[in-house]
KEVOMAR-255070 format. One line per 4 residues: number of its first residue (from 1); their letters; for each residue x, y, z of C-alpha. Coordinates in steps of 0.25 Angstrom, whole numbers, plus 5000, padded with zeros to 4 digits. Layout:
NUM = a = X,Y,Z  ...
END
This chain:
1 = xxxx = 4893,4897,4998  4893,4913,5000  4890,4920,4992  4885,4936,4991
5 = xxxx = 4870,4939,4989  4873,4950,4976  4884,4947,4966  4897,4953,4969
9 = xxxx = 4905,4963,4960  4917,4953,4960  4918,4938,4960  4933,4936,4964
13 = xxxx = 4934,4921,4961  4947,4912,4967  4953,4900,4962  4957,4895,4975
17 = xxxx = 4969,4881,4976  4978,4880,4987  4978,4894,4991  4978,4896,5005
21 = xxxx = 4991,4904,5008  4983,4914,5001  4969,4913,4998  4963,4921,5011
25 = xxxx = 4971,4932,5007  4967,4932,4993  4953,4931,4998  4954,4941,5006
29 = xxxx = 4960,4952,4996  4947,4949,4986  4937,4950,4999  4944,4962,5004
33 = xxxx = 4941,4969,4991  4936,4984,4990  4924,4980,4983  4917,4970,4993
37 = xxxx = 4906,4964,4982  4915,4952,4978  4914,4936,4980  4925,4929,4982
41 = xxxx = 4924,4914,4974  4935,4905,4979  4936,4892,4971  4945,4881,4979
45 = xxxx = 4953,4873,4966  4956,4860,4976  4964,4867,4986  4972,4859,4996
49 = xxxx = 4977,4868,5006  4969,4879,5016  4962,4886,5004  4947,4877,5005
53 = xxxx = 4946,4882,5019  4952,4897,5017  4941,4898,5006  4931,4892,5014
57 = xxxx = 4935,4902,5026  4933,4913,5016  4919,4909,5011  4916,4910,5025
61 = xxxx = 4920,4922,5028  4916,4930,5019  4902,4929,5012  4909,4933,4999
65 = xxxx = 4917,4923,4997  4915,4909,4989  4924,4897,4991  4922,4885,4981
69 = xxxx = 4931,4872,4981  4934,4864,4968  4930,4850,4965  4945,4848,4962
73 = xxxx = 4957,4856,4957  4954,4861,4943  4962,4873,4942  4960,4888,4945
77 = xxxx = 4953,4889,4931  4942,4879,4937  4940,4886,4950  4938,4899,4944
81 = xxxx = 4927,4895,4935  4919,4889,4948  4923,4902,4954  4918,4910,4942
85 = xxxx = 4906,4902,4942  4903,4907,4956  4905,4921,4953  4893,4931,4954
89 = xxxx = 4901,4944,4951  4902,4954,4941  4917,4952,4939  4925,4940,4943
93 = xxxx = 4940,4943,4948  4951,4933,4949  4958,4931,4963  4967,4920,4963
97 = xxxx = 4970,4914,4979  4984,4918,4981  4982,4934,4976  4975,4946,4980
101 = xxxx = 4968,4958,4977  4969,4973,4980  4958,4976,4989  4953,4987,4979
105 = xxxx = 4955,4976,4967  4942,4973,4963  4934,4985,4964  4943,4992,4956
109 = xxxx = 4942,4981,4945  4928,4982,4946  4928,4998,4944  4937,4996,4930
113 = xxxx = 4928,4986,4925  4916,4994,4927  4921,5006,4923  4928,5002,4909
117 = xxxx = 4918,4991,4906  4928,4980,4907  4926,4964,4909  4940,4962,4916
121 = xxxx = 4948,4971,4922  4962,4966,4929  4972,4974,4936  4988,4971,4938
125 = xxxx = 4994,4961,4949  5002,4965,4959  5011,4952,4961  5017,4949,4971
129 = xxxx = 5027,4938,4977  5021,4929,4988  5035,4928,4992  5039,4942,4991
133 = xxxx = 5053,4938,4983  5048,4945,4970  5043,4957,4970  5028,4961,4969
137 = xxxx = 5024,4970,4953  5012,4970,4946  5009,4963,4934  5005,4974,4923
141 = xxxx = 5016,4983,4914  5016,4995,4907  5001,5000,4902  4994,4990,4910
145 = xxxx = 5001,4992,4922  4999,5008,4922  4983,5010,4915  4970,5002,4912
149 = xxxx = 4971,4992,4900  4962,4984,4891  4964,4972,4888  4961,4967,4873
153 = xxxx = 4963,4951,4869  4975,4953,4862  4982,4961,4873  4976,4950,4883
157 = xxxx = 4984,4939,4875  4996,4947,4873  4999,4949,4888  4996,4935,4893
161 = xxxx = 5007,4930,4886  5012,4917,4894  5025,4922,4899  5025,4935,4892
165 = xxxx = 5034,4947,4894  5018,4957,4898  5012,4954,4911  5001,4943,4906
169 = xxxx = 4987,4947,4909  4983,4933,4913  4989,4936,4928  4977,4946,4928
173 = xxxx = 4966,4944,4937  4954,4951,4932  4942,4955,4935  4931,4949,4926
177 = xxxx = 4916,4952,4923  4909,4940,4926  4899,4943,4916  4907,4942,4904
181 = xxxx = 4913,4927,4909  4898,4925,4911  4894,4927,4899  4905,4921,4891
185 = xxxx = 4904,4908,4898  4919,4909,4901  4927,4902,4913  4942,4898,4915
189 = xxxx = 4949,4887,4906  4949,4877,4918  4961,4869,4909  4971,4880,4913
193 = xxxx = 4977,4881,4925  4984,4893,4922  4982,4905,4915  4966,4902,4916
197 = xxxx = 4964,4916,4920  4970,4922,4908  4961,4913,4897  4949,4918,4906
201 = xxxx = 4953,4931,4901  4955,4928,4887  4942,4921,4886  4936,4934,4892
205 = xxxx = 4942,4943,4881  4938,4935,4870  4925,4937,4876  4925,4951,4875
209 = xxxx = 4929,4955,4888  4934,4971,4892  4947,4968,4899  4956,4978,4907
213 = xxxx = 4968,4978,4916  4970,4990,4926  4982,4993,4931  4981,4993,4946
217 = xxxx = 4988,4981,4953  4975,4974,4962  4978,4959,4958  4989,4952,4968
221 = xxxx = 4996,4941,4961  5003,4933,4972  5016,4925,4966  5019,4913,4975
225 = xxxx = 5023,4898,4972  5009,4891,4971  5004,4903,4960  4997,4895,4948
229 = xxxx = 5001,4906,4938  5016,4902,4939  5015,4887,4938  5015,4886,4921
233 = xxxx = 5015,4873,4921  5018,4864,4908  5003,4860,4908  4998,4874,4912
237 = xxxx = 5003,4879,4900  4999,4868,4890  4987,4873,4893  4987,4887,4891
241 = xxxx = 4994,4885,4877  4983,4875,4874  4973,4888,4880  4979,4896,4870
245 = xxxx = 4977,4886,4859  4964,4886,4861  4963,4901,4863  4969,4903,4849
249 = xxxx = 4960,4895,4843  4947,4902,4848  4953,4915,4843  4957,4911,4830
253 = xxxx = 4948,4922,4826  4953,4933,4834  4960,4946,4831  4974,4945,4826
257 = xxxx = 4979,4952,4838  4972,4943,4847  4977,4929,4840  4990,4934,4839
261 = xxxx = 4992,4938,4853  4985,4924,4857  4997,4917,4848  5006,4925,4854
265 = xxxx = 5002,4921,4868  4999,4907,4864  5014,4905,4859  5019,4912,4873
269 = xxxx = 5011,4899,4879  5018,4889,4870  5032,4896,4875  5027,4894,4889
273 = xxxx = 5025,4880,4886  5038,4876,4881  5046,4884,4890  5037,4878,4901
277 = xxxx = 5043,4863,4895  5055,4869,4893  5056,4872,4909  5051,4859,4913
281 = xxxx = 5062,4853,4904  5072,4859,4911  5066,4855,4924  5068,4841,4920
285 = xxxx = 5084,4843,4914  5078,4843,4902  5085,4853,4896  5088,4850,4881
289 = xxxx = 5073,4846,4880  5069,4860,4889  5080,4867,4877  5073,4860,4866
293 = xxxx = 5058,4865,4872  5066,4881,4869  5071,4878,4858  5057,4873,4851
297 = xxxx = 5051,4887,4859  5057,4898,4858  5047,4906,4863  5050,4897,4877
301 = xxxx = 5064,4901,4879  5060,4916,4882  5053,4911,4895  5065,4905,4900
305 = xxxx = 5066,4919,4904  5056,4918,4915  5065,4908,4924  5077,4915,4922
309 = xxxx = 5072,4928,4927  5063,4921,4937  5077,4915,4942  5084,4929,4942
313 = xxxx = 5073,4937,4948  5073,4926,4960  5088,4928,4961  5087,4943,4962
317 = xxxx = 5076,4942,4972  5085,4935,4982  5095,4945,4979  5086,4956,4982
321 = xxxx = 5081,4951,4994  5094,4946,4998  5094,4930,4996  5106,4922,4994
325 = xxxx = 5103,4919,4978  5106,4904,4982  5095,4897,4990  5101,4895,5005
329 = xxxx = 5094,4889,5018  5085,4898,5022  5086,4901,5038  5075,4898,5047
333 = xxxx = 5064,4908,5047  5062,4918,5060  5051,4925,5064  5052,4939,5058
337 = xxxx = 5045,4953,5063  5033,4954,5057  5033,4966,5045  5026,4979,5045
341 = xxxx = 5026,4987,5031  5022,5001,5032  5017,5005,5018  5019,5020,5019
345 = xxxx = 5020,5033,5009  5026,5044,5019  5039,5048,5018  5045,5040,5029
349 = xxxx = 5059,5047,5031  5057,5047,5048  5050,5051,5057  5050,5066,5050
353 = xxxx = 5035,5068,5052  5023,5063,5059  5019,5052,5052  5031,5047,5048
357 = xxxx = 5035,5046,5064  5021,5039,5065  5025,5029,5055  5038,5025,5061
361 = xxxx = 5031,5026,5075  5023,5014,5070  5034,5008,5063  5043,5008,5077
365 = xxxx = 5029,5002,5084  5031,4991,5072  5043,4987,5075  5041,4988,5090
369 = xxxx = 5029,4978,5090  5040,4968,5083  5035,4970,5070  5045,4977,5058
373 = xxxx = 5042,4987,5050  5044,4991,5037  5040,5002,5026  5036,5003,5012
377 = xxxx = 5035,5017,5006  5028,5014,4992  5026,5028,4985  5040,5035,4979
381 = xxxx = 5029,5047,4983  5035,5048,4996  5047,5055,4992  5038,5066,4986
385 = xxxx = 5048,5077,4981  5058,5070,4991  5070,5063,4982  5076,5057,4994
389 = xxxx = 5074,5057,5009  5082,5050,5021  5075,5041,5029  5078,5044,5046
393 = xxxx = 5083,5034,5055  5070,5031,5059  5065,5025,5046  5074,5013,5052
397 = xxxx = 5063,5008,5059  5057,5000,5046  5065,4987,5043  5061,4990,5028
401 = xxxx = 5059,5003,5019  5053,5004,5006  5051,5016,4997  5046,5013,4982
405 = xxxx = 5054,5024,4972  5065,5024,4983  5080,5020,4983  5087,5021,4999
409 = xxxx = 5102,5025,5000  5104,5023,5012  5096,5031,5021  5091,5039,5009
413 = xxxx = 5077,5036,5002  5078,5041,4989  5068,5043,4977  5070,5037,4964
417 = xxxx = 5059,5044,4955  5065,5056,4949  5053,5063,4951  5055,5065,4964
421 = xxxx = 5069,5073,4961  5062,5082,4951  5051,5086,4960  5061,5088,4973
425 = xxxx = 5068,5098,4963  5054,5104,4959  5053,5107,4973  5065,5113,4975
429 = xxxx = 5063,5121,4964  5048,5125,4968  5056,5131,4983  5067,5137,4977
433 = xxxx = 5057,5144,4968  5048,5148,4980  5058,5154,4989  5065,5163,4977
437 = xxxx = 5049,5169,4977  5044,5163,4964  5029,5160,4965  5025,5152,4954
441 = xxxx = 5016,5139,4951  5029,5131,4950  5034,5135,4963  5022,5130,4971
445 = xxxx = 5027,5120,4981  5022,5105,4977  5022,5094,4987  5023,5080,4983
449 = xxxx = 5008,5072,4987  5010,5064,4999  5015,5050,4996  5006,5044,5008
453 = xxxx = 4995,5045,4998  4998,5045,4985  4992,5036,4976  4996,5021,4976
457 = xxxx = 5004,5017,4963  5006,5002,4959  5020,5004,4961  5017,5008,4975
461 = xxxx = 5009,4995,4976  5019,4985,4971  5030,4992,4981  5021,4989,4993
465 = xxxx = 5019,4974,4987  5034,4972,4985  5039,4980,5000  5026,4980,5009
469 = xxxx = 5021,4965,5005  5035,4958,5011  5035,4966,5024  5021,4968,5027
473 = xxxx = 5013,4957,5036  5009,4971,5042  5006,4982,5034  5005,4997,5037
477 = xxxx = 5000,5008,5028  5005,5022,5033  4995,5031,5030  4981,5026,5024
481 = xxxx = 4986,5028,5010  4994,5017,5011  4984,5007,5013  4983,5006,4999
485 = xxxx = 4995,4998,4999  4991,4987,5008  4985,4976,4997  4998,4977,4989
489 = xxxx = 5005,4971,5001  4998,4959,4995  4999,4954,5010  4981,4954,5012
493 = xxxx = 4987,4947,5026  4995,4958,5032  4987,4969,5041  4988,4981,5037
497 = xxxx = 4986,4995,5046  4985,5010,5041  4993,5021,5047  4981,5033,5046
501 = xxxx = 4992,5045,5053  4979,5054,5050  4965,5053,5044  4966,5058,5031
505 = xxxx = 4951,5061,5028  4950,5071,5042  4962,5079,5036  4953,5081,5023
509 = xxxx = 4941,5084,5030  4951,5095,5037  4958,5101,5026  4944,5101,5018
513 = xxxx = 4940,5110,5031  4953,5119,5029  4956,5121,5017  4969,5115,5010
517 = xxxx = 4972,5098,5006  4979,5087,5014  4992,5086,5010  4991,5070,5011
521 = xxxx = 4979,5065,5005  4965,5070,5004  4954,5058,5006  4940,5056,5011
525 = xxxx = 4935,5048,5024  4930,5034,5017  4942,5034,5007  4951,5035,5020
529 = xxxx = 4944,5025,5027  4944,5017,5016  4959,5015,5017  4960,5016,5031
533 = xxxx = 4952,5003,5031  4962,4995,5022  4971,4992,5034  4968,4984,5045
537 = xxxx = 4971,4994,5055  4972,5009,5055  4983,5016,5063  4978,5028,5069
541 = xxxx = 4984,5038,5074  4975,5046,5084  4963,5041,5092  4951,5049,5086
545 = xxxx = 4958,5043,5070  4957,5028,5076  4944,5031,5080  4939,5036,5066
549 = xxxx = 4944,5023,5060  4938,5013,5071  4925,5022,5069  4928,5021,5053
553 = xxxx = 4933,5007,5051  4930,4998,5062  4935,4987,5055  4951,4993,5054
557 = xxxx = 4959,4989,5067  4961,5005,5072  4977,5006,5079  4978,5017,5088
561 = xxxx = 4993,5023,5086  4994,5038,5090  5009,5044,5086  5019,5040,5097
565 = xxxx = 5029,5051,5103  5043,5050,5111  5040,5059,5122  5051,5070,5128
569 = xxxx = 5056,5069,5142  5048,5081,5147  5040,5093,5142  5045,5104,5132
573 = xxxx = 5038,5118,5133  5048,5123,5125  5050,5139,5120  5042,5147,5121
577 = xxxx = 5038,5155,5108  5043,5141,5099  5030,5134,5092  5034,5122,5085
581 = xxxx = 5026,5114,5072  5028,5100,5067  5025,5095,5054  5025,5088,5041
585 = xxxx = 5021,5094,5028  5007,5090,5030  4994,5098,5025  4988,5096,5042
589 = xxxx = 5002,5104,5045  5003,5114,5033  4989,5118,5034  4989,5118,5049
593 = xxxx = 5001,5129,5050  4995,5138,5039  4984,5138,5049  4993,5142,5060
597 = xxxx = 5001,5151,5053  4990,5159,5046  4979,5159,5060  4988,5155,5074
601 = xxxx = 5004,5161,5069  5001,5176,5070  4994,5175,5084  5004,5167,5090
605 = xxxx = 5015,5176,5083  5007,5188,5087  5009,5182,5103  5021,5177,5102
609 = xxxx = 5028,5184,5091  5041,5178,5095  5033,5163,5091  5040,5153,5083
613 = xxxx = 5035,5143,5075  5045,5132,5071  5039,5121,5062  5046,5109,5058
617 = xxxx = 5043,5098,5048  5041,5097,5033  5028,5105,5033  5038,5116,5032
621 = xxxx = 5038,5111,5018  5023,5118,5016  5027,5132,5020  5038,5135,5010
625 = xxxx = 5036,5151,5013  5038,5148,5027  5029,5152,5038  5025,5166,5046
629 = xxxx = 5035,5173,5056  5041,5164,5066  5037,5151,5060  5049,5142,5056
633 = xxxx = 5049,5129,5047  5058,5119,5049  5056,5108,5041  5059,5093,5045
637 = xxxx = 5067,5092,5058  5076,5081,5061  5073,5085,5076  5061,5090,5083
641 = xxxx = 5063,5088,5097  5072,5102,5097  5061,5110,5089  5050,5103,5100
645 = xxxx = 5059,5106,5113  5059,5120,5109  5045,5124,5105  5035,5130,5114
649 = xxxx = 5022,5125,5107  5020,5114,5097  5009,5119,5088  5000,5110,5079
653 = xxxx = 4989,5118,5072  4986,5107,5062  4971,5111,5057  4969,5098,5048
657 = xxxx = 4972,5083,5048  4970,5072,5057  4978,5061,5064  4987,5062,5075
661 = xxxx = 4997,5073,5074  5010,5066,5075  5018,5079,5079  5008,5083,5091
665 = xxxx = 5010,5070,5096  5027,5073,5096  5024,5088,5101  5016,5081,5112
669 = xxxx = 5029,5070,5115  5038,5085,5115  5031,5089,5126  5026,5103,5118
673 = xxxx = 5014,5112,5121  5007,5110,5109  4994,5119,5102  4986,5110,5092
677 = xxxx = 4974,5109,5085  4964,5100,5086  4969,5094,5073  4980,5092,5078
681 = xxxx = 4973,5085,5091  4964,5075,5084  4965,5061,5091  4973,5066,5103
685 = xxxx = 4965,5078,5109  4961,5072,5121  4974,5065,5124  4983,5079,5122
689 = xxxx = 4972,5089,5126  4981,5093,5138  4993,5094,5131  4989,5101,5118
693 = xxxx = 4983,5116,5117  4972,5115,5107  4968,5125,5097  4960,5125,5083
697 = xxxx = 4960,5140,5080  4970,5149,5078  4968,5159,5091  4967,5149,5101
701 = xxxx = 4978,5140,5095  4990,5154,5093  4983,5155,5108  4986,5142,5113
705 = xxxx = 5001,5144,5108  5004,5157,5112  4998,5153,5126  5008,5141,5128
709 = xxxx = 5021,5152,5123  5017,5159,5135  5016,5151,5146  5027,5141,5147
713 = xxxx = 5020,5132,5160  5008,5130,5150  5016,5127,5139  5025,5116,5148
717 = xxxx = 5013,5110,5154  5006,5107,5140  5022,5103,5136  5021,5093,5146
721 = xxxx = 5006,5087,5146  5010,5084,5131  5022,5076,5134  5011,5068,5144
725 = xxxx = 5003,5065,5132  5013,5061,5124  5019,5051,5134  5005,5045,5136
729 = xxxx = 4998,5044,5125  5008,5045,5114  5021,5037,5117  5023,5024,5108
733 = xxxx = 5019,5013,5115  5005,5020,5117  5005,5025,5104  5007,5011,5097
737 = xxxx = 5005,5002,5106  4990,4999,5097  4999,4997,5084  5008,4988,5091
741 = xxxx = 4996,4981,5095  4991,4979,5082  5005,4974,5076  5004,4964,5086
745 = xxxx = 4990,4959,5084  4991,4957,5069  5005,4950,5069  4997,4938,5075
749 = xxxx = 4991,4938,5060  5005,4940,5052  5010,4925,5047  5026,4924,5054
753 = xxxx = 5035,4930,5046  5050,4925,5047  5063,4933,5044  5068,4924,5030
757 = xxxx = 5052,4931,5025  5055,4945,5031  5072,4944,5023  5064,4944,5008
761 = xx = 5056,4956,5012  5069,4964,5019
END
């Protein structure tokens, strides 16, 4: 037996019978947990599949786990009463074998209860379909499902009503202070087979315990065909009428509102009961004896409700996904491309900036390692004060595409939240306001935050469980942000890989240097780290970032994929007094042109006076008062390569942020004389120091540029070493050659999917 020196925080106790499809990944989402002082206590009820030796694999594994057989089958009541006789921690949680727990569940159960002084605290289920033909929810509604609750015995009784109309609390799976069982001698009625958990509770509250729900969704209720809580059998329920029975007679003293909401519920068992014969009547083409049953219960004929819509609701579902609504042959199965989901917040529209192109780079290096990709965009926050956007051809390249708050007409993405239209015609009126001259409070220019990380809601959780869960045996998070979404794929089997595009605690250290904010996210080192480390693997984007995360995390698998380019056919030293800018409406780029338009402009100006600066991309956006003499805002372009042919010298004088510079890496594959910082440069300065002119401070970098306008043969032959560069170091196959690679390793792992699976997901 293993067992921990100290006693654990949590006991997570396991009735275990014939669980194998699912117990190791069940396991595996209580070990995994964010607080590592647990014990896992699995009780084996007479299992006759794999389940004895997947426990026993488990004991051995890990030191903190506990695997316990049964004399016999007794039911799970029995096996959690061994289980709780086992238990040495201060709170017992509840994990049945086919379900799972959000990685952060029990620490945050823990917290409430310490915090409030309360003896059980649960949270809401998410559910979710094994087969994926119903689609996933939680389980609370209205207050519960949006603040913190108590829990009194009277409201306890009145929302575990046996099919009631409220989401029955019974289905909770709580955490418990041991103590308090301890102490009141109490243990689970070993004559139920169902609904034992739900007269554990009451026996707590009659005990005087402190009970709270929270609203957050960390419980994972699986629904599939060999679930206990579906099978109401005739027997089952005789017995939890005969609980109640009992129950009523040990509170005959209690408050009124207690007794009656217990005779309340007691009735809604004797209406289960009939209804319950009345089915198995009909089953047996009973039917005037199954009519008689009704009559001599009203309260039975309401249930007949469930069937009904349990029938219509199986009918739509084919419908939706496309099923004949009359059961036909079902063709043989083919292998099917295995499914990459990309969970990402960016507005995806194309390739319009830098890491939008790196994303559908890495969704083309998907699909060209055989694998199909799709995306699922779960925060209507995307559109910011966007009410619509059309998605470029490009976007093609993912099989599926799904936008939570989002109708597609056609090529169209629209938003469906009026807010978004009030605050697009906010703006509006903000501009107009601005260019007439008024300057006032109300006028000020306010962006929308960046959806990529904004807070997770449970409405964004269900949406990845209902789109992300069917295509995902591979799951990758765009951004670290994202990661947050990977348990409510409810697939603990898939691997998962983060897409860093920068490291985000660098470009706070820098902007805390400088002056000004990120416009992205502001966050520390551990907490980055922190959920870098949920994925599998990390995607890096330049050398000197994947070493930071080997150095930082040695247990992630560390991918090496540097933006690729499509170089030109040959060099382009371009005219002579044109200076070009590329870039995104970032604070790296706002705050980087400030610097050159205050500090490096006036000397180049002062040199060249006939200079032009042209600057395409949305950063445009951040100067609405436009910029000094000769600088030119463009805005989005649908075309670059004319703007690139033309200019001289491609500047980038970013003086914050990290990652690899996407639009130095496309200025390179142009074949331009470029003048960057050593920002900019970070994880590629050795491989393009002969082909980029470096300069940090303002003399040398208006030096540099006005040197390269004035000898053409210098700037041609800096034109020419960059094109080398980007042929070499920075074409696809070199660039993802380590990502494709790592697609193929892990396949090995992914169970065959077949194309009759892949058509309920399409």
């Amino acid at each position: 037996m293993n067992r921990a020196a100290d006693c654990p925080t949590v006991s997570v106790i396991m009735a275990c019978f014939n669980a194998a499809p699912h117990l190791r990944a069940s396991a595996r989402s209580a070990l995994d947990q964010s607080l590592r002082d647990i014990e896992l206590i699995i009780v084996d009820d007479g299992s006759s599949d794999g389940s004895i030796a997947i426990g026993q694999e488990l004991a051995l594994s890990d030191r903190r786990v506990q695997f316990h057989r049964m004399g016999r089958n007794g039911g799970p009541a029995a096996a959690r009463n061994r289980a709780l006789d086992l238990a040495r921690g201060r709170f017992v949680a509840i994990l049945d074998s086919d379900d799972l727990m959000h990685p952060d569940r029990l620490r945050r159960l823990v917290a409430v209860a310490d915090a409030i002084e309360a003896d059980i605290v649960a949270d809401d289920l998410l559910i979710f379909d094994d087969t994926d033909r119903t689609p996933p929810g939680t389980f609370f509604r209205g207050p519960r499902a949006r603040q913190g609750r108590w829990v009194a015995p009277a409201d306890y009784l009145r929302e575990t009503m046996l099919y009631g109309r409220m989401p029955n609390l019974g289905f909770l799976k709580p955490l418990i202070r041991r103590d308090l069982i301890a102490a009141n001698a109490i243990r689970y009625d070993e004559r139920l087979r169902i609904a034992e958990d739900d007269e554990l509770i009451i026996q707590l509250l009659r005990a005087g315990a402190r009970y709270r729900t929270v609203p957050e969704a960390g419980y994972f209720y699986r629904k599939h065909g060999r679930s206990i809580s579906h099978r109401l059998s005739l027997a089952n329920v005789e017995a939890m009428m005969r609980a109640g029975d009992r129950l009523a007679a040990d509170l005959h003293d209690a408050p009124a509102d207690v007794r009656r909401a217990l005779a309340r519920r007691n009735r809604a068992i004797r209406a289960a009961r009939d209804f319950t014969r009345a089915i198995e009547a009909l089953k047996a083409r009973r039917p005037i004896a199954a009519v008689r049953l009704m009559l001599g219960s009203p309260g039975s004929i309401a249930l007949f409700r469930m069937p009904i819509m349990a029938r219509l609701g199986r009918l739509a579902g084919r419908a939706r996904l496309g099923q004949p609504l009359r059961p036909v042959p079902a063709p043989a199965p083919a292998p099917a491309m295995p499914r990459v989901c990309f969970i990402s917040n960016q507005r995806l529209i194309g390739a319009t900036n830098g890491s939008s192109a790196y994303l559908l780079d890495l969704a083309r290096a998907t699909r060209a390692a055989g694998h199909e990709p799709h995306l699922v965009q779960p925060s209507p926050g995307i559109f910011g004060r966007l009410p619509f956007f059309r998605l470029r051809p490009e976007m093609a390249i993912f099989a599926s595409h799904h936008i939570r708050g989002a109708w597609r007409i056609g090529g169209w993405i629209v938003a469906r939240d009026p807010r978004v239209y009030f605050g697009a015609a906010a703006g509006i009126a903000r501009h107009i306001a601005r260019k007439m001259g008024i300057t006032a409070s109300w006028t000020a220019d306010r962006p929308a935050p960046y959806a990529i990380a904004m807070p997770w809601t449970k409405a964004d959780q269900v949406f990845v469980a209902r789109h992300a869960r069917p295509r995902a045996d591979i799951v990758v998070a765009d951004y670290m942000f994202q990661s947050r979404g990977f348990p409510f794929v409810a697939r603990p089997e898939a691997p998962t890989a983060i897409v860093m595009h920068d490291l985000f605690h660098a470009r706070s250290d820098g902007f805390a240097t400088t002056g000004g904010g990120d416009s992205v996210a502001a966050i520390g080192r551990d907490a980055e780290l922190a959920l870098l480390g949920t994925g599998d693997a990390v995607i890096a984007i330049q050398q000197a970032e994947a070493a930071f995360i080997r150095e930082a995390l040695p247990d992630s698998e560390v991918i090496l994929a540097p933006m690729a380019a499509d170089p030109v056919a040959a060099p382009q030293p371009g005219e002579t007094d044109r200076l070009l800018f590329v870039g995104s409406n970032t604070a790296p780029n706002v705050h980087g042109l400030r610097w050159f338009f205050e500090r490096v402009w006036p000397a180049i100006r002062a040199a060249r006076p006939a200079a032009t600066l042209d600057i395409a991309g949305s950063v445009a956006s951040a100067f609405s008062q436009g910029g000094p003499a000769g600088v030119r805002f463009l805005g989005l372009v649908d075309d670059l390569a004319p703007l690139y042919a033309d200019a001289g010298v491609v500047i980038s004088p970013l003086i914050q942020g990290s990652g690899l510079k996407i639009k130095l890496i496309e200025a390179l594959a142009r074949g331009k004389a470029i003048v960057a910082t050593g920002v900019t440069l970070q994880g590629v300065e050795e491989i393009a120091s002969q082909a980029v002119l470096k300069a940090d401070d303002p003399t040398p970098f208006a030096d540099a540029v006005v040197g390269l306008m004035q000898a053409e043969p210098a700037r041609a032959a800096l034109a020419a070493n960059a094109l080398d560069i980007a042929r070499i170091h920075f074409s696809g196959d070199a660039c993802y050659r380590s990502y494709r690679s790592w697609l193929a390793k892990i396949t090995i792992r992914i169970p065959q999917v077949s194309n009759e699976e892949a058509s309920l997901c399409a």
